[in-house]
Each structure stands twice: as C-alpha cells, then as structure tokens.
C-alpha positions as CSV (number, residue, x, y, z in Angstrom):
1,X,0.0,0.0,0.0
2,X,1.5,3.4,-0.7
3,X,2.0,6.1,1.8
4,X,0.5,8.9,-0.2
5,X,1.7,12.4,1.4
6,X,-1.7,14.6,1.1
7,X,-2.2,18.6,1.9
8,X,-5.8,19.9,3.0
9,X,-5.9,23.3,1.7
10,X,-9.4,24.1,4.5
11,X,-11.4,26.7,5.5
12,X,-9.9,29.3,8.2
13,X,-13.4,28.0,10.3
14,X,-12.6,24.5,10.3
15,X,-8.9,25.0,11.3
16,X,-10.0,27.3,14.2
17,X,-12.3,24.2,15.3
18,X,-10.9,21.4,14.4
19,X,-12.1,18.1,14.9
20,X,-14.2,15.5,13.5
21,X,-17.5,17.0,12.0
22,X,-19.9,14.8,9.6
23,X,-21.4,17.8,8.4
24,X,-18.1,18.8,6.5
25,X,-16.9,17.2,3.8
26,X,-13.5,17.6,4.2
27,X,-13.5,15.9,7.5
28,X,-14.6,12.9,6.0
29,X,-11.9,12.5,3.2
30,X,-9.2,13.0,5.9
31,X,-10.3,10.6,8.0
32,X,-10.9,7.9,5.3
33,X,-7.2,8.8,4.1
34,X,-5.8,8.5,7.6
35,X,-7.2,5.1,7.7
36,X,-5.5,4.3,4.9
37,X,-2.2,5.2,6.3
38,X,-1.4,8.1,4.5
39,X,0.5,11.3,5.8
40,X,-2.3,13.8,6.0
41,X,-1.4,17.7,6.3
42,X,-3.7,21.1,6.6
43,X,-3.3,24.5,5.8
44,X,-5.5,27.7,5.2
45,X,-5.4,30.1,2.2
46,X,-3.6,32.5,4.2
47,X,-0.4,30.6,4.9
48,X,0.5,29.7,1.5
49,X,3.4,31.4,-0.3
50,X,5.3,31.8,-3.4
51,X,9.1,32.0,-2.3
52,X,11.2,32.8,-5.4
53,X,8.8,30.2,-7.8
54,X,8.6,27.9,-5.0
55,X,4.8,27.7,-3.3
56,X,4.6,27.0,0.1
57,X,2.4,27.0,3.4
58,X,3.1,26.5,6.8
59,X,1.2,23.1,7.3
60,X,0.4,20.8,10.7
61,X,-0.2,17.1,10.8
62,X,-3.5,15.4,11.6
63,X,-3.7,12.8,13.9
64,X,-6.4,10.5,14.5
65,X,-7.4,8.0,17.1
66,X,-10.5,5.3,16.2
67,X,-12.4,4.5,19.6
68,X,-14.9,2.2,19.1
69,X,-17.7,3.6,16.5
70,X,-16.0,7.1,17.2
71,X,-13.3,9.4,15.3
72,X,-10.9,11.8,17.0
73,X,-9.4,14.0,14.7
74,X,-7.1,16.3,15.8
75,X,-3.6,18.3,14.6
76,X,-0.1,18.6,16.2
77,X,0.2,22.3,16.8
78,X,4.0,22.6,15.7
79,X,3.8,24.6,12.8
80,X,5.6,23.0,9.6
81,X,7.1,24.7,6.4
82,X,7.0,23.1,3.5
83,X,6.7,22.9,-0.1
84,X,3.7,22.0,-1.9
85,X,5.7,20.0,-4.4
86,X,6.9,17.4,-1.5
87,X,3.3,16.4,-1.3
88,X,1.7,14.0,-3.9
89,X,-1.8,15.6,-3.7
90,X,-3.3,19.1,-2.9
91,X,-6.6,19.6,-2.4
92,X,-7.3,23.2,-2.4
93,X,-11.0,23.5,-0.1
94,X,-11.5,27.0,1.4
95,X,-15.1,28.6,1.2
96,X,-16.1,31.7,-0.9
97,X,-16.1,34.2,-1.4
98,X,-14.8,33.6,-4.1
99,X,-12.4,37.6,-3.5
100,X,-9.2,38.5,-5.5
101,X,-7.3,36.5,-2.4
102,X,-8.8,33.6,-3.0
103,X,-8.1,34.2,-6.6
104,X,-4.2,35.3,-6.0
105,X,-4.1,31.7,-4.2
106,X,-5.0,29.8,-7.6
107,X,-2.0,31.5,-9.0
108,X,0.0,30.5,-6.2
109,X,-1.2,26.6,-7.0
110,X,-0.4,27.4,-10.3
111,X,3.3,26.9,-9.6
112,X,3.5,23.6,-8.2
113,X,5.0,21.2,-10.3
114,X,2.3,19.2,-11.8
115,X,4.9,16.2,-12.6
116,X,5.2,15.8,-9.1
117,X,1.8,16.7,-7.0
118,X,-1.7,16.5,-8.3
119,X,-3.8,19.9,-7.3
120,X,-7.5,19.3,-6.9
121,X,-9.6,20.9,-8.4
122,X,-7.3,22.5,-11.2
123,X,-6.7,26.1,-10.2
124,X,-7.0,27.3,-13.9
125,X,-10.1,25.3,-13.9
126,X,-11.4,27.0,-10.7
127,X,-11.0,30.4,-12.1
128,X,-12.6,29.7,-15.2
129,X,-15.5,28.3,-13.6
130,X,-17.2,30.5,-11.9
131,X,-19.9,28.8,-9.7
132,X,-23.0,30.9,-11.5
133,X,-21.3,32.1,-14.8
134,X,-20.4,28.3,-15.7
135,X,-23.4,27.1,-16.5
136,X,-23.7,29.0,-19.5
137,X,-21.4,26.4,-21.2
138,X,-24.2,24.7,-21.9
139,X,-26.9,26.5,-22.7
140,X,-29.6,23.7,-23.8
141,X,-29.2,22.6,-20.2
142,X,-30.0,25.4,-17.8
143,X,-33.1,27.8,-16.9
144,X,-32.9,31.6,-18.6
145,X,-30.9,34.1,-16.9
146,X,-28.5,37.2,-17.8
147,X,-25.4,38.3,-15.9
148,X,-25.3,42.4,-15.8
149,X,-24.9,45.2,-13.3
150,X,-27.5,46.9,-15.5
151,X,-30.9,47.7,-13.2
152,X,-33.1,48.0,-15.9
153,X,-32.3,45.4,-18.2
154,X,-33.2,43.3,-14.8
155,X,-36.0,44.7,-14.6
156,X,-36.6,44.0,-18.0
157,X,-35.6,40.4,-17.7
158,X,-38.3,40.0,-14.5
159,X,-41.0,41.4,-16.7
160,X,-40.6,39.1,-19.1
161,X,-40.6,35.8,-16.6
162,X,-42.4,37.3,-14.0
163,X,-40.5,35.5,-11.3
164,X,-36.5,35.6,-10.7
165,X,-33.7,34.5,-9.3
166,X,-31.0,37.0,-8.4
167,X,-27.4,36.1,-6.8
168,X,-23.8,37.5,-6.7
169,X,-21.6,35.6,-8.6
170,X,-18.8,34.9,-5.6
171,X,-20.7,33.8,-2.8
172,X,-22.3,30.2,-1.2
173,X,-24.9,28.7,0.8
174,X,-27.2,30.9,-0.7
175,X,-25.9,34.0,0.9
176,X,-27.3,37.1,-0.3
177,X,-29.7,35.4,-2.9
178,X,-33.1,37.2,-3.7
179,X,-36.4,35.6,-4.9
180,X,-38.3,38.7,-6.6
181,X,-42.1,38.8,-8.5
182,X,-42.8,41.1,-10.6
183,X,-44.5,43.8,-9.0
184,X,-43.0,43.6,-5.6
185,X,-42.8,47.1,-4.5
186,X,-39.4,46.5,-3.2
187,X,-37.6,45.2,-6.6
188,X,-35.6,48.6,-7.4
189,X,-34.2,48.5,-3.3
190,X,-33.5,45.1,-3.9
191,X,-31.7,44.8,-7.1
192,X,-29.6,48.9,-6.1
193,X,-28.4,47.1,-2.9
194,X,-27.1,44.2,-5.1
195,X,-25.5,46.2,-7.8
196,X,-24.3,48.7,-5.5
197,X,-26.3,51.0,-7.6
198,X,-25.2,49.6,-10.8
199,X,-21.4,48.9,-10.4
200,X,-21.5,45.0,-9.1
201,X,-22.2,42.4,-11.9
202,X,-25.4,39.7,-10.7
203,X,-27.4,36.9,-11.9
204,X,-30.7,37.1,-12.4
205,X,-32.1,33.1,-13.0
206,X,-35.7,32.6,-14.7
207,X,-37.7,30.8,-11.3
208,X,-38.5,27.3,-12.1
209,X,-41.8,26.1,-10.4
210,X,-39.6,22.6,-8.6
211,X,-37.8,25.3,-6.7
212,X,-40.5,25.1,-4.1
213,X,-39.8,21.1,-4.0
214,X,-36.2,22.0,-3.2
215,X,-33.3,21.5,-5.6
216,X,-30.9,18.4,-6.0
217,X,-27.2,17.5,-5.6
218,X,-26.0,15.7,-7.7
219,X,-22.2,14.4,-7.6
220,X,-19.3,14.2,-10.1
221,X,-16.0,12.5,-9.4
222,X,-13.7,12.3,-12.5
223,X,-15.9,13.0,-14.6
224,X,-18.7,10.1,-13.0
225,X,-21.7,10.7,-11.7
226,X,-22.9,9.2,-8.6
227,X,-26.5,7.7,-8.3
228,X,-26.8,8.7,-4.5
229,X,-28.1,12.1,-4.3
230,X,-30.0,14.8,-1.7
231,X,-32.8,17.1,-2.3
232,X,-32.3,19.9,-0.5
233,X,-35.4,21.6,0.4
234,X,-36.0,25.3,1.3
235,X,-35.7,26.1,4.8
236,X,-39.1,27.7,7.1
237,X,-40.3,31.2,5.7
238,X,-37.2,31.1,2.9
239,X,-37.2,29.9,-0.6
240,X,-33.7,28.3,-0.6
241,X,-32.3,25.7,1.5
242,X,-30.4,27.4,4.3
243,X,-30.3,25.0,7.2
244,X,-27.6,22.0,6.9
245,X,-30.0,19.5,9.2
246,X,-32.0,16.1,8.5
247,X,-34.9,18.0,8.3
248,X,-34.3,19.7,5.2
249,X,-32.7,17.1,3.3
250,X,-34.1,14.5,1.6
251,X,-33.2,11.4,-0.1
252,X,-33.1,11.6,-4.2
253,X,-32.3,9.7,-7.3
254,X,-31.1,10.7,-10.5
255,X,-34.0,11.0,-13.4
256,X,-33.0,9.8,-17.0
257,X,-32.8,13.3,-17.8
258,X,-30.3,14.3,-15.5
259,X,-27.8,10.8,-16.1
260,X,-27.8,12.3,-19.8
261,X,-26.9,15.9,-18.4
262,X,-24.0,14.7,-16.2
263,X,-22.4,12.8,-19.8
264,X,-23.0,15.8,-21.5
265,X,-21.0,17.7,-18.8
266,X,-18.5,15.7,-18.0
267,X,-15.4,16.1,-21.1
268,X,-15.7,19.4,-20.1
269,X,-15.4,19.5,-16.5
270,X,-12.4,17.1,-17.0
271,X,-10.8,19.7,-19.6
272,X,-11.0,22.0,-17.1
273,X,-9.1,20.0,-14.7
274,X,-12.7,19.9,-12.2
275,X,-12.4,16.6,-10.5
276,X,-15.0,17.4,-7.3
277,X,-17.9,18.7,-8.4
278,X,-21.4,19.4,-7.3
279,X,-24.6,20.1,-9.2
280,X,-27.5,22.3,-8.5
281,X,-30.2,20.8,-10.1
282,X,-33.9,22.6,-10.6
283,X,-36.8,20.2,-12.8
284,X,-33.7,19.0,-14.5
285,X,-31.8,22.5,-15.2
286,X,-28.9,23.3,-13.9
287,X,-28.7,26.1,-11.7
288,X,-24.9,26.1,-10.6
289,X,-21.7,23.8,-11.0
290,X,-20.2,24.0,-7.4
291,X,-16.1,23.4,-8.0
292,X,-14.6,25.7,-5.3
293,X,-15.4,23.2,-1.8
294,X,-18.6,21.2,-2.9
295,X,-20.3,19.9,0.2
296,X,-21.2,15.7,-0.8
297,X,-23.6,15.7,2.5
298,X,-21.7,12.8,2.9
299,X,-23.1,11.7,6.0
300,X,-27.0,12.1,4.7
301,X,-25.8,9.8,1.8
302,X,-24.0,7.0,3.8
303,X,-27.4,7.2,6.3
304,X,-30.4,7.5,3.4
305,X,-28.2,4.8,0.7
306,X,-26.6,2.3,3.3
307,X,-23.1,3.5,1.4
308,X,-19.5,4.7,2.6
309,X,-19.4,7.7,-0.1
310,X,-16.2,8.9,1.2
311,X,-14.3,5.7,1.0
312,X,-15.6,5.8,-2.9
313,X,-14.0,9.2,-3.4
314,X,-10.7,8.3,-1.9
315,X,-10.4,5.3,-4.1
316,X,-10.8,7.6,-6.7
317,X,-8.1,10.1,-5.5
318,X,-5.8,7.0,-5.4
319,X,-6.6,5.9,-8.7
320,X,-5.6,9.7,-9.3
321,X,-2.2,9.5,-7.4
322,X,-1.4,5.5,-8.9
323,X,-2.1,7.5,-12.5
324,X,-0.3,10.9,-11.6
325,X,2.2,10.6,-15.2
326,X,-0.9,10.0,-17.1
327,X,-2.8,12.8,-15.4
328,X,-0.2,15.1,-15.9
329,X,0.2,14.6,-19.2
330,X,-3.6,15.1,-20.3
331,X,-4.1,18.2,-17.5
332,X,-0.9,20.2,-19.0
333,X,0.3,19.0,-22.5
C-alpha cells in the first residue's frame, strides 16, 4: 500500500475548530485517508506562499485516534514549512467568497509542479468556472438568466418571466440570494443594494416552479456521476435551502434526464481539470456547477443509501495518485 503524502488546503473556520464534523466534507476524506495510512497535512489560504517560484504553506499534521464507532481527529500544533511540491496531492477546499485572495491563491497553485503533485480541483479550472457564470457552457441545459450590473435590463428580464432569481456571482450557501415577483414594491431597493447601484455584476435566473420542492445535488467524481443524491429543500419562511439539518434534506435519485446531463458535462469538466464537483439541479436545469469546496452531504448519503461515499471518493483520489504521469500529461500537455 502506498503512503501517499496529502495537503488539505481548509477553510480558516474549520482549522480554528478542528475536529471530527460529519457535516463537513473535508472531515470525511481525511479521515478515510488517515485510515488508509497516509500522511495527511492542513493549511488555510492565508499561509500559503510563493518564495522565489517555489509555493509553500506552513502546514500541521492530523492525527487521528479510532475508539470504538468514534473518530478523533485532531492536529499537532507545531507549525511546519513546507513545499507543496513534496506532497503528492493538494486539495485546495477553502469557502467563498470567491475575492481577488482567493483568486491570488489559484496562481499560487499554479506553480506547483504538476509532474510531481496533483492539485485538486485544477486552479486554472477554478477560475474559469465561476460557480454561476459556468453554466452558461451549456446553454440547452440550464433555466434563462442574464449576468449584468445593469438595473433595468433586470427589470426588463423579470418582466418578461415574472418570477427571478437574483445572486452574486462569488458567494455560497445561498448568501445574499433574492427571490423577486414582478410587482414587488421593493424590486428597485433590492436589485440597487445588489449592484451597489449599478457597479457590481449579478445573476438574475428565470424561477423554475420545482424550486419550491427543493433543488438536487448531484455528484461528479472524474468525470462520473454518482447515483446517490440529496434534495435539498427550502428552509421555514425562505425559498432556498439554508439550514444543513435532516430535516431539510431529503433522499433523491437521478432521473433519465439528468444521467444524460451529467455525460454531457463531463469532457468538459475534465478539460477543465474539475475533479469534485457538485450540481444544482432545478426540474432537470442546472442552476450552478459548485467546484470551489462542494459539500457531498456525505453523511446524509451514507445514512439514506446504506453507502461509505467517502471511502468511494478516496479510491478515486488513489486511482488519481497511482495515475499521476498519465494525469499530468492530459491536464498540461
């Protein structure tokens, strides 16, 4: 069995409290690869570095102790500098907003030698997919919507479906998302404060009628889609899911429809270097590709399916590592 040396690039949250949390998906895949032996290191955004072409972070080793039925994960505190390319994976996992730092950290992942150390997702890939703006890759696929900082051709847009959608383009968890119908007397407030009077760049999505049913997540690992998938449904007095708890998720399964979707998705999400990815799916349209730190609800799916999802995505990050030439040659040729 190889002893695979593996960086965690997480959240500055989950560093801060740092244990064993089966809401977070990260937690999962480092436990699964500490069972598996391998030398598992975390890191936030904020301590990497690019010294003289070299990236680097100041990194701390997890440690983890099985008792019984329970995991405790914790890290050694001594604080360890090192270069990315002496690991043989990264897997770069902070939360938007997706700001210029988080963007200036893609270019620092752009330096690491990709003959050596596999960075997932693909930092070019990350910045070219925007979580909202990506969709539009495939057009026949998703609900109407146009991307402007233009109030009026909004307004226009809502006039003509009646019901909308409108998100920035850099947050998650459906942070400072607005439902609006046409008529409500507080559309212009709504969409000034979003465009900070006409100088930030929105979405505004045509609302599709399944919204109020709640909207799937559907999983793609390498390009594969996973049957096992949540519905997410809109929280009390909201029209979005907003609560991470049982109650508001609910077991799903993937419709013809959307099996044919993820295919037609997948060469590019691979071109792009996107290996963990997460749909949004509304009445079979996709309303955003999530490739920055997609949540897998991994425990929901291991408690609705009878499954161990995470030990499936680690085998796929070691069929990764056990390929790394290959990989390397089809990511950057």
């Amino acid at each position: 069995m190889n002893n695979y040396k593996i960086l965690f690039i997480i959240d500055k949250v989950e560093l801060r409290y740092f244990e064993f949390n089966k809401l977070v998906t990260s937690f999962w895949l480092i436990k699964e690869c500490n069972l598996r032996n391998w030398e598992v290191f975390i890191t936030t955004a904020d301590r990497l570095s690019l010294n003289n072409n070299i990236p680097e972070a100041i990194v701390y080793k997890t440690k983890q102790t099985v008792l019984g039925s329970n995991i405790e994960l914790t890290y050694e505190k001594k604080q360890i500098p090192a270069s990315l390319n002496d690991f043989d994976m990264v897997l770069f996992r902070p939360d938007p907003p997706v700001d210029m730092d988080y963007i200036f950290c893609t270019y620092i992942l752009d330096y690491v030698d990709s003959a050596k150390t596999i960075v997932v997702n693909s930092p070019s890939g990350i910045r070219k997919a925007n979580e909202k703006l990506y969709i539009n890759n495939f057009p026949q696929l998703i609900p109407e919507n146009i991307t402007t900082s233009n109030v009026n051709l909004i307004k226009e847009f809502l006039d003509t479906y009646g019901e909308i959608i409108v998100k920035p383009l850099n947050r998650c968890f459906g942070k400072g998302v607005f439902y609006i119908k046409k008529g409500d007397k507080n559309t212009n407030s709504i969409l000034d404060l979003m465009t900070n009077g006409g100088t930030t760049i929105v979405m505004a999505q045509k609302y599709l009628a399944g919204a109020q049913n709640g909207d799937k997540r559907i999983i793609i690992i390498g390009g594969e889609f996973f049957e096992e998938t949540v519905i997410k449904v809109s929280g009390k007095g909201d029209f979005k899911f907003n609560t991470h708890t049982d109650e508001y998720l609910k077991k799903g399964h993937l419709t013809n429809e959307e099996r044919e979707m993820c295919k037609t998705i997948a060469p590019k999400l691979l071109e792009d270097g996107l290996f963990f990815v997460g749909l949004d799916v509304i009445d079979n349209k996709i309303i955003e590709i999530n490739v920055t730190s997609p949540c897998f609800f991994i425990k929901e799916i291991n408690q609705m399916f009878n499954v161990d999802l995470e030990v499936r995505i680690v085998d796929y990050l070691e069929n990764l590592l056990s390929s790394k030439k290959l990989i390397h040659c089809y990511l950057y040729k």
